[in-house]
C-alpha positions in Angstrom: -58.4 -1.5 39.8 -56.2 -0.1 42.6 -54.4 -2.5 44.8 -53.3 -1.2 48.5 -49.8 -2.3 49.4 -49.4 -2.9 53.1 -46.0 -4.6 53.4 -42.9 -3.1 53.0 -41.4 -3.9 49.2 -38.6 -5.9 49.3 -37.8 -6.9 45.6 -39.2 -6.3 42.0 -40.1 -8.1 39.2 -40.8 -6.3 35.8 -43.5 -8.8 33.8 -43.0 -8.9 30.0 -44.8 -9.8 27.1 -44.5 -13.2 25.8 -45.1 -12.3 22.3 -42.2 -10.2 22.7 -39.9 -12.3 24.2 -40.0 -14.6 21.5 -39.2 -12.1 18.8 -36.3 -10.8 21.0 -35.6 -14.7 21.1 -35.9 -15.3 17.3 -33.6 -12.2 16.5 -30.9 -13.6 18.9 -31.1 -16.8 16.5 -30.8 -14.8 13.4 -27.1 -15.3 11.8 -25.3 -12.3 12.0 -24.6 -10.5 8.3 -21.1 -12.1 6.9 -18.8 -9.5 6.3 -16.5 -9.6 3.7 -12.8 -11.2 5.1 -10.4 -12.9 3.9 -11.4 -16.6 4.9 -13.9 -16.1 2.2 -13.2 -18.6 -0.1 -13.6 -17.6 -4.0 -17.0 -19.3 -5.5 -17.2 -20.9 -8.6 -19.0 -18.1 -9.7 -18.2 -14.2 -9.7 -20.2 -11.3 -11.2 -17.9 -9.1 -13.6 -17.4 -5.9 -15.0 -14.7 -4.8 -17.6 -13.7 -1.3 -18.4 -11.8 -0.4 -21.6 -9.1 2.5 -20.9 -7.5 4.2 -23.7 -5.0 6.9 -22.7 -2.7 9.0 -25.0 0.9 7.9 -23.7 0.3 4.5 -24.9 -0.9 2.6 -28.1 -2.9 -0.3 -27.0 -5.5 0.4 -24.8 -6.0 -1.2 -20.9 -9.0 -3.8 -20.2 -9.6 -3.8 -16.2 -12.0 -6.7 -15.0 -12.8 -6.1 -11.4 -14.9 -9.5 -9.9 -17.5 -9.6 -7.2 -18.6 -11.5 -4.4 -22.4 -11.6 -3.7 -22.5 -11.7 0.6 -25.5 -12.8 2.1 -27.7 -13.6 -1.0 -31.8 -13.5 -0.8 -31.3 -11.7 2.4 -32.5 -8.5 3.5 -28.5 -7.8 4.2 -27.4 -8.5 0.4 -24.1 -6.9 -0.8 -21.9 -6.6 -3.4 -18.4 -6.1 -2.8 -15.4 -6.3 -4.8 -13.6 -9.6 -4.6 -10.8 -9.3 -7.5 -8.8 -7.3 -9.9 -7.3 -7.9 -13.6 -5.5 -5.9 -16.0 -5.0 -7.2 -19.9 -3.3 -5.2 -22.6 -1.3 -6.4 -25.8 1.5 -3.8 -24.4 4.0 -5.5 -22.1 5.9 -2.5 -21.3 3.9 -2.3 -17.9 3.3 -6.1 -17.2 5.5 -6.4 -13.9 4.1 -3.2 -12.2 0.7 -4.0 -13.4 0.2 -7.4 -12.0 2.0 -6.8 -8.9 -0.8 -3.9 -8.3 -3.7 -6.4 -9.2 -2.5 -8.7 -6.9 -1.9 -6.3 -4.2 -5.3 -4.2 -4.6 -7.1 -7.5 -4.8 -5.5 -8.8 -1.6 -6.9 -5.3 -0.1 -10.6 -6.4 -1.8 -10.3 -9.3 0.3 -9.0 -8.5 3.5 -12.8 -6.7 3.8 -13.4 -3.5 5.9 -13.5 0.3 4.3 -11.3 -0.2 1.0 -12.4 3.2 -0.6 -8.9 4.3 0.6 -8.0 2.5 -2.4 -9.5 5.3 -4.5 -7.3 8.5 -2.3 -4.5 6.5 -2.6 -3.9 5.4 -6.7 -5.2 8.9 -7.4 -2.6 10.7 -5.7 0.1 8.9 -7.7 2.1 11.4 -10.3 3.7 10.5 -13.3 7.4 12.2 -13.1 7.2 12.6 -17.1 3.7 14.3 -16.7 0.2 13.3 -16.8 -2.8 14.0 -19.8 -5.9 14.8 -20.5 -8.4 12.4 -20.7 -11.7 12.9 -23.5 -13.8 15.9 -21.7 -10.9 18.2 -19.9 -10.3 15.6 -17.1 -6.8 15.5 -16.4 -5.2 12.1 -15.2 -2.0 12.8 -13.4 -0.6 8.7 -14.0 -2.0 5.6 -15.4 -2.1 4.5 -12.0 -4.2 7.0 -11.0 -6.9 6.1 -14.0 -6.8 2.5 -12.5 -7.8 4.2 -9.0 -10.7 6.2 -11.0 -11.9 3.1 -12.6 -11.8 1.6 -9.3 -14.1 4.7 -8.5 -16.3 4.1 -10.9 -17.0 0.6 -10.4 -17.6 1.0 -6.7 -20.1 3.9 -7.2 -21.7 1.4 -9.7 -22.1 -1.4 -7.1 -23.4 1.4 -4.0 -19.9 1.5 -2.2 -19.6 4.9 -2.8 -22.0 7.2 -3.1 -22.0 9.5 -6.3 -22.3 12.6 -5.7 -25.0 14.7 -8.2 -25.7 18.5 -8.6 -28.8 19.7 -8.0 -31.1 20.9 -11.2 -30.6 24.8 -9.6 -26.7 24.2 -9.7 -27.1 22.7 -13.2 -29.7 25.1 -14.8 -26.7 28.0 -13.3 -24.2 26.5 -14.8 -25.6 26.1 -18.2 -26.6 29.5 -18.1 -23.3 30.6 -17.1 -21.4 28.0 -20.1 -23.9 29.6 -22.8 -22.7 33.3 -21.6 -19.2 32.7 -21.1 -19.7 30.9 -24.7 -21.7 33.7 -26.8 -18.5 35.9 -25.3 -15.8 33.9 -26.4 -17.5 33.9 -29.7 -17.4 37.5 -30.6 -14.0 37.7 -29.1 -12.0 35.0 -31.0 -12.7 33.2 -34.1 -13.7 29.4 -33.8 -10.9 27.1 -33.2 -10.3 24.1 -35.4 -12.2 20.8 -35.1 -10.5 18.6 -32.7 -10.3 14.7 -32.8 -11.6 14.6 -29.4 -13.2 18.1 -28.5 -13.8 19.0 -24.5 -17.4 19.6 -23.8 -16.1 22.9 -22.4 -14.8 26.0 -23.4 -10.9 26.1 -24.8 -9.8 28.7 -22.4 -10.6 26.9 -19.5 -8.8 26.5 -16.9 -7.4 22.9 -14.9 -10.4 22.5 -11.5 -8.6 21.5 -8.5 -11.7 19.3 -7.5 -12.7 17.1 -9.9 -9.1 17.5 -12.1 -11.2 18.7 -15.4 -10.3 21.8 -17.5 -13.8 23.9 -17.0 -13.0 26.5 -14.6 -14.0 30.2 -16.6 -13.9 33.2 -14.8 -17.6 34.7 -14.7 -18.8 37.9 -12.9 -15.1 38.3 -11.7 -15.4 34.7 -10.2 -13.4 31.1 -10.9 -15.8 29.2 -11.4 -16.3 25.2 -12.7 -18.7 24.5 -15.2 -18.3 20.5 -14.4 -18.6 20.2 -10.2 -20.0 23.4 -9.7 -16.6 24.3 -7.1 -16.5 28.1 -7.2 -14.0 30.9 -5.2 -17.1 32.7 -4.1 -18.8 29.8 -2.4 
């Protein structure tokens, strides 16, 4: 029904739903999601995850038990963030560097915001007497820099990082491309000894400046890795 205005118009009023007021006024009552900081106090109770590391510059291997904090539990805003760090080993030659770390990188964990820096940083760390290899090719330029991919690990466990996986074309190529480059090196060279820890790829591989593992063959006249997939020809 159409309604004639005869007077002039000299203010507004824009009517609103009732229904929706209230939900716009239960929402504004809604606690905001906690956010992990560092006037969190510690519960009684923290969910755990050890990793066992075993490198080849040392004897005994490294047990790193990282702790976390469940934030806003039963809620549809539920998170799990690292809350704390420890390193155990029966070799004491590292004990000073190695706690003050944990206590630093847990202090980090606590203070809350984007700690995947974390990761960047203890990777970039060299050894001046040289790094290894790790089982698989993956080279590990420090100890330190294995704590940092542990760290990696655990947060791509937990969701704080997202993994990042090759498509089944990129997979199905590079298996083709693994089983050529193989059958080739076959006829070529006689079988190398049995290794106590044998890489998953060939032995003439070379180091991959991505993911730091020794897969990168040279195929169709291009450097390619058989374990990310990185390639000079794009």
């Amino acid at each position: 029904m159409a309604i004639k205005i005869e007077k002039k118009i000299v203010g507004y009023q824009v009517h609103t739903d009732a229904s929706a007021a209230i939900k716009e006024a239960e929402v504004e009552q809604q606690p905001k999601p906690i956010e992990m900081n560092e006037k969190i106090e510690r519960p009684d109770f923290l969910l755990g995850s050890t990793y066992k590391v075993k490198t080849p510059v040392d004897e005994h291997a490294l047990y790193i038990t990282i702790n976390d904090i469940i934030l806003n539990e039963d809620t549809d805003h539920e998170v799990r963030r690292p809350y704390e760090v420890f390193i155990n080993s029966k070799s004491m030659e590292h004990f000073q560097w190695v706690i003050a770390l944990t206590r630093v990188i847990s202090a980090v964990f606590r203070k809350g915001g984007d700690i995947t820096f974390l990761v960047e940083e203890l990777s970039s760390v060299y050894d001046p007497n040289g790094g290894y290899y790790k089982k698989g090719g993956v080279f590990m330029p420090s100890l330190v820099a294995e704590i940092g991919a542990v760290i990696e690990k655990h947060m791509k466990c937990i969701g704080l990082i997202e993994s990042e996986e090759l498509s089944d074309t990129t997979k199905q190529i590079l298996a083709e491309k693994r089983a050529e480059f193989e059958q080739a090196a076959k006829a070529n060279t006689a079988e190398s000894s049995a290794k106590e820890e044998p890489s998953p790829f060939p032995d003439t591989a070379q180091l991959c400046k991505k993911c730091n593992t020794k897969a990168v063959i040279i195929m169709d006249g291009c450097a390619t890795c058989l374990n990310c997939g990185d390639s000079k020809c794009g």
